[in-house]
C-alpha positions in Angstrom: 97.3 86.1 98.2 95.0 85.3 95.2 91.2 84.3 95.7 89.8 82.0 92.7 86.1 83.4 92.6 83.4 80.6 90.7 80.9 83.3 89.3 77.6 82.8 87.5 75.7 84.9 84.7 73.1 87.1 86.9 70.4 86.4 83.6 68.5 83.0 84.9 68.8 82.6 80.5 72.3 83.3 79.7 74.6 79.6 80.6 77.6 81.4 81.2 79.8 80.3 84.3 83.5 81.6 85.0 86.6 81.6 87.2 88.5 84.6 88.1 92.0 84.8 89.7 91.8 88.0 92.1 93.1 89.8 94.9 90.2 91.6 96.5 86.5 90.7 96.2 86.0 94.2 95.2 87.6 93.5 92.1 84.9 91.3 90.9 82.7 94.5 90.7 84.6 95.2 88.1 83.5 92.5 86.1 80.9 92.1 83.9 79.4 88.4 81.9 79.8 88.6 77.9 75.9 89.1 77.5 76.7 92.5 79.6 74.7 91.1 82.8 76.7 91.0 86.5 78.1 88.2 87.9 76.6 86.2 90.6 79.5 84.8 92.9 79.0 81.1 93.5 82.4 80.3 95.6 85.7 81.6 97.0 88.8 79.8 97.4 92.7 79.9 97.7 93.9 80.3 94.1 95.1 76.4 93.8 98.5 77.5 92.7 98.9 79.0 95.6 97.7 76.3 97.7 99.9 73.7 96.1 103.0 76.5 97.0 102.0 76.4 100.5 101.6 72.0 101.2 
């Protein structure tokens, strides 16, 4: 099952936002903004690919 993550720059002055397709929350560890700061996760959710598969 895939988890779509909404993250946020952890730098209150970088603008950056993402989405990232994962397995495992630890994966988002992993991952790092552009400007080199962390992410900040906003939201978790069933990768909507996966829930359109399952309806």
């Amino acid at each position: 099952m895939l988890l779509l993550a909404r993250l946020t720059c952890s730098d209150p002055e970088c603008p950056a936002d993402a989405e990232e397709a994962v397995e495992t929350l630890e994966e988002l560890e992993e991952l790092a903004c552009e400007c080199g700061c962390t992410w900040e996760l906003l939201a978790v959710s069933l990768d909507a690919t996966e829930v359109a598969a399952l309806a």
